[in-house]
KEKEMI-593718 format. One record per atom (N, C-alpha, C): residue in three letters; x, y, z. Coordinates in pm, whole numbers, padded with zeros to 5 digits, always signed. Layout:
alaXYZ;...
END
This chain:
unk+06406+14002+09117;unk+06490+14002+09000;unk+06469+14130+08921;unk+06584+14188+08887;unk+06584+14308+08784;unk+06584+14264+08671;unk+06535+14352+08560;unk+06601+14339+08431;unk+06659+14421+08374;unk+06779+14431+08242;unk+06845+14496+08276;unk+06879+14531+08092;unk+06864+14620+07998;unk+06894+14644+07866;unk+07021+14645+07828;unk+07100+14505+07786;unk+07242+14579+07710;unk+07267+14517+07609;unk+07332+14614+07533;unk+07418+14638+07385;unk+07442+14526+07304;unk+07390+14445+07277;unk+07464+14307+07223;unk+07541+14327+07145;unk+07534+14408+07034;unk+07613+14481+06868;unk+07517+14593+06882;unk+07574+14654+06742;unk+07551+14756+06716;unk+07391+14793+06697;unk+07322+14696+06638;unk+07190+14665+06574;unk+07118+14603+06670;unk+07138+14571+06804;unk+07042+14465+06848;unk+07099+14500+07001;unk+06963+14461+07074;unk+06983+14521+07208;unk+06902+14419+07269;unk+06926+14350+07341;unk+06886+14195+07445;unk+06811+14251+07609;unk+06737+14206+07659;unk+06681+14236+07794;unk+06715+14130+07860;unk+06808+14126+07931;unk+06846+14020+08032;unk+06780+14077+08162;unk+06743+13915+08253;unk+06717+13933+08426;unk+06808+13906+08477;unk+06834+14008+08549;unk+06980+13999+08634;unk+06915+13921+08780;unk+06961+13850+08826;unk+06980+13747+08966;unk+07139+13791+09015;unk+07135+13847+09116;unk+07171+13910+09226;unk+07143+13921+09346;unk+07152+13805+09379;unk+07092+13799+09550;unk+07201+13834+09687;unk+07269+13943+09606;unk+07343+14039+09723;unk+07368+14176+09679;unk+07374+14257+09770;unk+07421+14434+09722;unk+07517+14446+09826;unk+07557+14585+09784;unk+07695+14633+09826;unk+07726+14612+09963;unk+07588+14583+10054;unk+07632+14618+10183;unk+07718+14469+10189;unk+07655+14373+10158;unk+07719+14196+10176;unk+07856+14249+10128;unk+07893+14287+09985;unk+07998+14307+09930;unk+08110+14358+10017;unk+08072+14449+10117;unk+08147+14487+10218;unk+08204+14423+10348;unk+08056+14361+10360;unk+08114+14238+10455;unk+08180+14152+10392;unk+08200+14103+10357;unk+08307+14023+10243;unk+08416+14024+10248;unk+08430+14167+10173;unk+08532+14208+10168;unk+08632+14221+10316;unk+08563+14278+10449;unk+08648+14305+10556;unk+08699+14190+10583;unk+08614+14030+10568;unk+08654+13961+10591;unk+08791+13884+10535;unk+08801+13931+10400;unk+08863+13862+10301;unk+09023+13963+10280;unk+08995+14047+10381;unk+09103+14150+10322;unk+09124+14273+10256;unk+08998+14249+10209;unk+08976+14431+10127;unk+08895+14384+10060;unk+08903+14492+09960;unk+08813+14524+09861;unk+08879+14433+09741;unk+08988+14467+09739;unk+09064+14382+09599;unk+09058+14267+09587;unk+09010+14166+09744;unk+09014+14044+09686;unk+08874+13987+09708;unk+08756+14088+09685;unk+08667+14014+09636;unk+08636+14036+09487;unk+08568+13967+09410;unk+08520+13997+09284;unk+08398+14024+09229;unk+08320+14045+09159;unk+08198+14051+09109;unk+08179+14002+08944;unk+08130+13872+08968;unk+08143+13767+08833;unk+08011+13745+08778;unk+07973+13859+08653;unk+07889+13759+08558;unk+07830+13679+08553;unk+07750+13586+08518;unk+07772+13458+08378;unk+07643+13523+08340;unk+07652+13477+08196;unk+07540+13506+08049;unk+07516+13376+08042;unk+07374+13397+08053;unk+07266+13265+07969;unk+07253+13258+07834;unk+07223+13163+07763;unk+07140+13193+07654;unk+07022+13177+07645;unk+06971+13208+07771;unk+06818+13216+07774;unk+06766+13370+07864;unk+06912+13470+07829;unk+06915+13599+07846;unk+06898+13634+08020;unk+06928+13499+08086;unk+06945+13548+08267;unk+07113+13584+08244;unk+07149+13681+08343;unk+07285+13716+08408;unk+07289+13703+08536;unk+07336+13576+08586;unk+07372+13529+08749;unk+07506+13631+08765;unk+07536+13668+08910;unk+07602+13749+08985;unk+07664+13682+09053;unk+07779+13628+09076;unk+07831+13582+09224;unk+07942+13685+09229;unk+07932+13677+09423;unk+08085+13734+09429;unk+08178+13634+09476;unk+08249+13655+09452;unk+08390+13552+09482;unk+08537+13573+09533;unk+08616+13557+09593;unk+08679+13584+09667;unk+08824+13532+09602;unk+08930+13572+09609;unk+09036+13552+09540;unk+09115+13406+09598;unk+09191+13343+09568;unk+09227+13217+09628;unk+09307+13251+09705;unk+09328+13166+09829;unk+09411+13206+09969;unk+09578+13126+09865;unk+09669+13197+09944;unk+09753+13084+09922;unk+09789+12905+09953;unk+09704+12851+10057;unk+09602+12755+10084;unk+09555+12669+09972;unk+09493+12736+09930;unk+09416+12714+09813;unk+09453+12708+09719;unk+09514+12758+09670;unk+09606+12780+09579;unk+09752+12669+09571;unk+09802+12634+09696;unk+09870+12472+09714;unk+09787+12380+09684;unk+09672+12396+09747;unk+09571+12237+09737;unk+09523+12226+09617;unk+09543+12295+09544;unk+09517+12267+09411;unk+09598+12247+09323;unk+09719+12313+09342;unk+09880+12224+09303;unk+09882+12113+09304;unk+09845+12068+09468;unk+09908+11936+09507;unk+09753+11849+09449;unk+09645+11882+09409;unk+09540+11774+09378;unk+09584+11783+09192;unk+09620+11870+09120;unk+09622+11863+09013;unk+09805+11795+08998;unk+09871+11758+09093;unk+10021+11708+09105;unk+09965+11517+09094;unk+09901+11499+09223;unk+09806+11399+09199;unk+09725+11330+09093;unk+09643+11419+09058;unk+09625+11384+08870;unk+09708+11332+08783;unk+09790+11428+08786;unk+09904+11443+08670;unk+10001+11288+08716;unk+10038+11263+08808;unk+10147+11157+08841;unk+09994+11034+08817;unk+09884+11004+08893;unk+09840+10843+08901;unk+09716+10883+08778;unk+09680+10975+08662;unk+09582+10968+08572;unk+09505+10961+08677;unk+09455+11034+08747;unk+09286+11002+08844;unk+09237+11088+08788;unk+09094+11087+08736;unk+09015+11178+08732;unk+08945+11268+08815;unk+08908+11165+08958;unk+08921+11275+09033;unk+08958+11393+09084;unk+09064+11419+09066;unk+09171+11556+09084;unk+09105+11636+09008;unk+09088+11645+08910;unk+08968+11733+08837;unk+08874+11782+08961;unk+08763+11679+09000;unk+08636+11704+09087;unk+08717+11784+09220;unk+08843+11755+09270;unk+08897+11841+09383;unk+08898+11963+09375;unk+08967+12025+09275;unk+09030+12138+09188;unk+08881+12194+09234;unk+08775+12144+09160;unk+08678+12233+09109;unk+08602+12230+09285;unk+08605+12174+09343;unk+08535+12189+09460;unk+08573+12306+09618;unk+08762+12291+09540;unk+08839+12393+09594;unk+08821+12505+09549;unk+08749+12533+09404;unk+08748+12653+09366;unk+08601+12708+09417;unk+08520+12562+09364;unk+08376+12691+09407;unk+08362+12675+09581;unk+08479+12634+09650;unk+08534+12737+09784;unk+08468+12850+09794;unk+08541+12923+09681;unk+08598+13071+09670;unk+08444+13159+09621;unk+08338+13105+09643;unk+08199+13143+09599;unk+08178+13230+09741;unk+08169+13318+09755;unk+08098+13367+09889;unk+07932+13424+09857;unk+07872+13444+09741;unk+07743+13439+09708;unk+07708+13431+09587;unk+07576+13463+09535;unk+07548+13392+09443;unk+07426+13270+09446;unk+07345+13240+09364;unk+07252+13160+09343;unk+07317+12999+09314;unk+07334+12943+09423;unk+07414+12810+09383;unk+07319+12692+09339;unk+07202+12707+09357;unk+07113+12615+09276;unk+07117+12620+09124;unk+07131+12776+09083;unk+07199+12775+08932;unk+07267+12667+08888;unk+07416+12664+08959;unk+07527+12628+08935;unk+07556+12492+08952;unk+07453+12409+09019;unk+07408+12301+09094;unk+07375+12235+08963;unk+07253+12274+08924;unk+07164+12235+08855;unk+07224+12270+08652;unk+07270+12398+08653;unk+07312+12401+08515;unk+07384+12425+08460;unk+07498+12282+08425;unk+07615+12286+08379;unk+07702+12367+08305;unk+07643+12500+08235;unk+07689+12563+08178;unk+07754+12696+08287;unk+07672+12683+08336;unk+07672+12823+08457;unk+07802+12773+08487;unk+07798+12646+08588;unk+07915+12588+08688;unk+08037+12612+08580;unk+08016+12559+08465;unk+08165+12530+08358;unk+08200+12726+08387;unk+08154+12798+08351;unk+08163+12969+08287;unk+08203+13034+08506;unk+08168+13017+08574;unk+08181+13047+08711;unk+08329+12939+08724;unk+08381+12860+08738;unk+08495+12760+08753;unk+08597+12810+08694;unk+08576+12862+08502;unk+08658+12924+08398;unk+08722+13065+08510;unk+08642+13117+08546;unk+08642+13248+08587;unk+08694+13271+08727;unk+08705+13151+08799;unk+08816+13162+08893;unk+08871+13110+08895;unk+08923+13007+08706;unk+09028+12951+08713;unk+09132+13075+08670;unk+09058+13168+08639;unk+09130+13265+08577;unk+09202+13367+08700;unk+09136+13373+08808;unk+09196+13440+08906;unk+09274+13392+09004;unk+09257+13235+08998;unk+09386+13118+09063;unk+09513+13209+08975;unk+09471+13146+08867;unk+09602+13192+08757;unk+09715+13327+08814;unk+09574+13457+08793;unk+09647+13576+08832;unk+09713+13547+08973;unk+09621+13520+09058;unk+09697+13487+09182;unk+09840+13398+09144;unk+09837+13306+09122;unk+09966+13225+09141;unk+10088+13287+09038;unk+10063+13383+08925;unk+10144+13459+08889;unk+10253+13567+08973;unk+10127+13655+09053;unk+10134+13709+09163;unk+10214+13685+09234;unk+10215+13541+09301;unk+10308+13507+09464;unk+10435+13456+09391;unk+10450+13445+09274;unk+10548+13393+09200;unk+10652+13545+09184;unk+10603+13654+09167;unk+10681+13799+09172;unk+10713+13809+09283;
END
């Protein structure tokens, strides 16, 4: 584990341990697999106990991007709550590394990693929609 000095404001400067249990070379393999470079990502999350987890993640297939239509279509028509737990199991899919015992274990991580490729479902399905 590294640690790593950044900027919080102007006045105050935080030492976070960065957890990163991949470098560029994985990033590459990844990527050839996935299509390029553009559709992998490199995602954050902030602790408040000053760790920064790393995953990379991979953009949603169009696949994926149906099955989560059709599980959140499901929701929406019979109230299941389940469709929720689909959604999110389809998304952290899209994890290709990363410390998943984090994410396992602490709900905040999983909620802030989920946000963050709910956000790139989004862009994607904007996308195939042009």
């Amino acid at each position: 584990m590294k640690t790593k000095d950044i900027q919080v404001n102007d006045a105050q400067e935080v030492t976070f341990t960065e957890v990163r249990p991949f470098d560029e070379s994985d990033v590459v393999a990844h990527a050839a697999k996935c299509g390029g470079r553009r559709n992998v990502k490199e995602i954050p999350i902030y602790t408040d106990d000053n760790y920064v987890f790393w995953y990379l993640v991979k953009r949603p297939s169009k696949s994926v991007l149906q099955a989560i239509a059709e599980a959140k279509e499901k929701g929406d028509k019979k109230n299941d709550p389940t469709a929720i737990t689909d959604i999110q199991k389809l998304m952290m899919g899209c994890v290709l590394e990363g410390d998943k015992d984090a994410y396992e274990y602490d709900g905040a991580i999983y909620t802030a990693l989920c946000k963050e490729i709910g956000k790139m479902a989004t862009e994607a399905r904007s996308n195939l929609k042009n």
